[in-house]
Residue, then its C-alpha position, 0 to 999 in steps of 0.5 A: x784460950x780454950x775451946x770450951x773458953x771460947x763455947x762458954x763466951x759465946x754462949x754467955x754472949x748469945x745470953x746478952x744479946x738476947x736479953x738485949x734484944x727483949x728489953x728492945x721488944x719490951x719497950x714500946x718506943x723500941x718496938x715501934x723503931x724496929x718496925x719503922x727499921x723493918x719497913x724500911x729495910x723491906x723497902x730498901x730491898x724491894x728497891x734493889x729487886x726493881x732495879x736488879x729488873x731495870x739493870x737487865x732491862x738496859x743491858x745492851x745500853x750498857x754494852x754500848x756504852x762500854x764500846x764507846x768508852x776508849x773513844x771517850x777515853x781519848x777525847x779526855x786525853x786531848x781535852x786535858x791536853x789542850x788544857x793544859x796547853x791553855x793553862x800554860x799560855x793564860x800563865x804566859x799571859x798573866x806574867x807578860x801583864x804582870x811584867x808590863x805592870x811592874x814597867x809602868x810603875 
């Protein structure tokens, strides 16, 4: 595709979005849509600059919170050993009963 191709398309592609947008802004239900739209979007980004705010505030929590992380870390490792411990000797259990079951039958 040529350059002036591609400049024509665009051109012809601004056109349509541009007619889009006014029969939007014609329409009275349209209109108020993107205003709602609009209000929400201004509140969504007054949201994020008040906990850009609060994330600052809270830095050093969050650096000491990262320097307990590989403690943390370890105790989940010996938590899901022990789990896995545990969940061994419940199937152990479970086929001892299963096995002492079948025996009285």
């Amino acid at each position: 595709m040529s350059r002036r191709q591609m400049a024509i398309d665009l051109i012809v592609g601004h056109a349509r979005t541009a007619q889009a947008v006014a029969a939007i802004l014609d329409s009275l239900e349209d209109t108020e849509r993107v205003n709602l739209l609009r209000a929400e979007l201004d509140a969504a980004h007054a949201e994020l600059a008040t906990s850009g705010t609060e994330q600052a505030v809270s830095l050093p929590e969050l650096t000491a919170t990262c320097a307990e992380l590989p403690a943390s870390r370890s105790e989940v490792g010996s938590l899901k050993e022990m789990c896995g411990i545990l969940d061994g000797k419940l199937k152990h259990a479970v086929a001892t009963l299963e096995s002492m079951n079948t025996q009285r039958s």
